[in-house]
C-alpha positions in Angstrom: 10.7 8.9 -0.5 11.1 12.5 -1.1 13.3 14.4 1.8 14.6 11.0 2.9 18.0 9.2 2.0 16.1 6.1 4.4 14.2 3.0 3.1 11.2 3.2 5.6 9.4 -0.2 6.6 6.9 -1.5 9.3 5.5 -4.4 10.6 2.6 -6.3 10.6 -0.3 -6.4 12.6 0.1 -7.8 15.6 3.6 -6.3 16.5 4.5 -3.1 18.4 3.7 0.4 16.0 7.1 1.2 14.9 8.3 2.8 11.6 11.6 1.5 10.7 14.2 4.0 8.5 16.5 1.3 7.0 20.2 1.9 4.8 20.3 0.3 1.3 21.9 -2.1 3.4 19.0 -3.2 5.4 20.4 -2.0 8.6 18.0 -0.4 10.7 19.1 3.5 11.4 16.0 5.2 12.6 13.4 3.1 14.8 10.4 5.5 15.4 7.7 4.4 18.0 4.0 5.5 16.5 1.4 7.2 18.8 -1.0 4.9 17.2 -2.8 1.3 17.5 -1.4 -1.2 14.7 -4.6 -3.1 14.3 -3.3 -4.4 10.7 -0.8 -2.0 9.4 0.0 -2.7 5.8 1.2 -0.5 3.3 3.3 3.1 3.3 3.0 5.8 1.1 4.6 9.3 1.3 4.0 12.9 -0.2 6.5 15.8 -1.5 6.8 16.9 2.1 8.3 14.1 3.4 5.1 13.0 5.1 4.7 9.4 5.8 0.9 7.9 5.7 0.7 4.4 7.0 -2.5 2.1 6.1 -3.8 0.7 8.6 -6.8 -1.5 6.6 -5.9 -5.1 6.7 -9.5 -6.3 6.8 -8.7 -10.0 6.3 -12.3 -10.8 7.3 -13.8 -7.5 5.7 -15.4 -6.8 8.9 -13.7 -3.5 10.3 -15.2 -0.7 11.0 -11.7 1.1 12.2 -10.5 1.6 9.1 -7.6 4.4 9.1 -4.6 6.2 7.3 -2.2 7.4 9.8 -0.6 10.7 9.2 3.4 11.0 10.7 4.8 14.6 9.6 8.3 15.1 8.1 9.7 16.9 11.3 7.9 13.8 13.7 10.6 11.5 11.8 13.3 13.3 14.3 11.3 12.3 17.2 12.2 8.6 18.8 8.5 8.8 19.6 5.7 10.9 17.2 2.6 12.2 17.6 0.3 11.6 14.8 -3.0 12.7 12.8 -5.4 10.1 11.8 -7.7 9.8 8.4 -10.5 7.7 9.5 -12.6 6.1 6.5 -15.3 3.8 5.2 -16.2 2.2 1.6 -19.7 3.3 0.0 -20.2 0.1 -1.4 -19.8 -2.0 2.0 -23.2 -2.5 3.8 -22.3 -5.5 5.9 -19.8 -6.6 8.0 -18.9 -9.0 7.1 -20.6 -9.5 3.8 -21.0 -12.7 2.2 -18.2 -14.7 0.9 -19.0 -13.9 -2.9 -18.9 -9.7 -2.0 -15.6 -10.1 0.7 -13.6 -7.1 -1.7 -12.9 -4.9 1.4 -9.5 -5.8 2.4 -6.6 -3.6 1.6 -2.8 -3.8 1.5 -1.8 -1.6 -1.4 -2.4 2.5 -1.7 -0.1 5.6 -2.7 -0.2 9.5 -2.7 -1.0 11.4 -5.8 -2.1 15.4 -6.3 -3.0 16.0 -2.5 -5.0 12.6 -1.9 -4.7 8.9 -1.3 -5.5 5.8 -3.5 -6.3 2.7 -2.3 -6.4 -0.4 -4.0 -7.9 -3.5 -2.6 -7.4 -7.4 -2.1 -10.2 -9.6 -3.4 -11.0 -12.3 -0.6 -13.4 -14.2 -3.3 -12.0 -17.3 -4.3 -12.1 -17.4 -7.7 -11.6 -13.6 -8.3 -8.9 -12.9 -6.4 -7.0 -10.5 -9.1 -10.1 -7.9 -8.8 -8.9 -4.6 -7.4 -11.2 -1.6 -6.8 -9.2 1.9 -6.9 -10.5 4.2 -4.4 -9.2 8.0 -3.6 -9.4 9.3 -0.2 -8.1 13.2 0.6 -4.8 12.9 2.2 -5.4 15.3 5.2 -7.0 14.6 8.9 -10.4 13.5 9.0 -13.5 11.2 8.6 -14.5 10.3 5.2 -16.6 7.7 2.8 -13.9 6.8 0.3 -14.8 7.5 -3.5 -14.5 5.2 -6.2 -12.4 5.9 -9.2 -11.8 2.1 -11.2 -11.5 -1.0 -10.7 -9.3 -4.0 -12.7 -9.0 -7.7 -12.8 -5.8 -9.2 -13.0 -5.4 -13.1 -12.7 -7.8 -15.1 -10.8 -5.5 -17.3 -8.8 -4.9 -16.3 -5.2 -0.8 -15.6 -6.2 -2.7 -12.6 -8.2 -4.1 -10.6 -5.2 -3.2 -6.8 -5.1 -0.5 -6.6 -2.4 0.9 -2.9 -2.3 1.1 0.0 -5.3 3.1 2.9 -5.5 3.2 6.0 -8.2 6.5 7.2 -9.8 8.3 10.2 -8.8 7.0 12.3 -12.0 3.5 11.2 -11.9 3.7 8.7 -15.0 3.5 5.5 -14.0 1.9 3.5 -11.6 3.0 0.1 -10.3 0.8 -2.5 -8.7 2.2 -5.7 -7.0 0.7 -9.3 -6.7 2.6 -12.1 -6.1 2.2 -13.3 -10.0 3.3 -10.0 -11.6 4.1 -6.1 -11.4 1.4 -3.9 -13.4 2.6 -1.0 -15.1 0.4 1.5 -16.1 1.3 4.7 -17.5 -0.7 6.9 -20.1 -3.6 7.6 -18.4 -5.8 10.6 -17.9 -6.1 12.3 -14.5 -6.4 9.7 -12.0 -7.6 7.3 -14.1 -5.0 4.9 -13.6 -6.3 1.6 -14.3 -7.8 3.0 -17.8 -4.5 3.5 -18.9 -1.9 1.3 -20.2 -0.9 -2.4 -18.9 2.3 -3.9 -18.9 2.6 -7.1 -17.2 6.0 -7.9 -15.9 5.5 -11.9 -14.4 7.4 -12.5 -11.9 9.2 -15.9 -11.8 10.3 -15.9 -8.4 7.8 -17.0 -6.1 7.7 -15.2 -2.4 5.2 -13.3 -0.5 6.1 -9.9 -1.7 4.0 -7.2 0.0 5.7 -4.0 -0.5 6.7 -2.2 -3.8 8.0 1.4 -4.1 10.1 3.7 -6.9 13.1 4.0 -6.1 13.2 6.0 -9.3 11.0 7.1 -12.4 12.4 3.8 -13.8 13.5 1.7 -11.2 11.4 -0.3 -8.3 12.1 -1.7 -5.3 10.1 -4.4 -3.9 10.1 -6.7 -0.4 9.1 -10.2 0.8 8.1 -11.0 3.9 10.0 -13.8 5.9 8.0 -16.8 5.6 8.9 -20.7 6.2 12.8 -19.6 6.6 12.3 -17.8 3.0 11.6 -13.8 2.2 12.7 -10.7 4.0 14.9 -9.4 1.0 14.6 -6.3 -0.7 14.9 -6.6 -4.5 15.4 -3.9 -7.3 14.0 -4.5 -10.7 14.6 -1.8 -13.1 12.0 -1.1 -15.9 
């Protein structure tokens, strides 16, 4: 993250709101208690100010309504407790709540900050389709809004191939989308047409629940599993 020599994590919903600033290491150096509900936090994404924007939309039964982005300035890092902004949100396409089982594409893990706004990709519910993502662009400042569609993409169709975080390079160039399958790369695309660009499929041979990807880099990604059934909780490098 830009401004900050710290590897920033959080929890889970269900646990307390803190943002966790960890060394290289994985020892925990800053421990930052959030002003905020975490109903289902999720992913992290930052912009060239240092500010941190936490997703919280994990919508595991699609049937939220609360769907936000919380906003923690660069100078509310310093603080061992911050006050925060909140973008509050909705989808165009979603109509019920929940929907059916065939139209569950509402839940989210995965978005990053690009160019003064937010993308957010989702994770298909629908067995069957589980690799379908939808890429949707929210403005990355305080308020309510009906999030836009920009894309959408289908990777696998196994439930190891469910979008699980993204994150954009440092120049703007490449975009990197996790599932627990494989890494998507995708670079040479127009604007913020991401998914239109082009594909590179890295598979990934060890199997964990990896949830968070970031660029450490322009060419080098760092990626974490979550500690399940006495496996996970690592942070990995993969260079490109």
């Amino acid at each position: 993250m830009p401004k900050s020599d710290l590897i920033w994590m959080i929890n889970d919903g269900g646990n307390k709101p803190t943002l966790f600033g960890l060394n290289a290491k994985g020892k925990i150096k800053k421990e930052i208690y959030i002003k905020a509900k975490n109903h289902d936090w999720e992913d992290l994404a930052s912009d060239e100010n240092g500010t941190i924007y936490i997703g919280d939309f994990g919508n595991n039964l699609n049937k939220r309504k609360n769907l936000s982005i919380i906003i923690v300035e660069q100078n509310e890092l310093d603080e061992k407790n911050a006050e925060v902004d909140e973008i509050e949100f909705e989808y165009p396409n979603q109509n019920k709540f929940p929907p059916k089982k065939k139209d569950r594409y509402f839940d989210t893990e995965a978005f990053f900050y690009y160019n003064k706004n937010l993308y957010i990709l989702t994770k298909s519910r629908v067995k069957g389709n589980y690799g379908k993502t939808t890429l949707y662009k929210l403005p990355a400042k305080k308020g309510t809004y009906t999030a836009e569609i920009v894309d959408d993409y289908e990777n696998c169709k196994d439930l190891e191939c469910w979008i699980t975080s993204a994150d954009i390079s440092p120049n703007g160039k490449k975009v990197a989308v996790l599932s627990q399958r494989n890494i998507l790369i995708f670079s040479n695309f127009k604007g913020d047409k991401f998914l239109l660009g082009d594909v590179k499929k890295i598979d990934l041979t060890h199997r964990s629940q990896k949830e968070s990807i970031t660029f450490k880099d322009n060419n080098t990604l760092l990626i974490s599993d979550e500690k399940a059934h006495g496996t996970g909780g690592n942070l990995y490098e993969l260079k490109l």
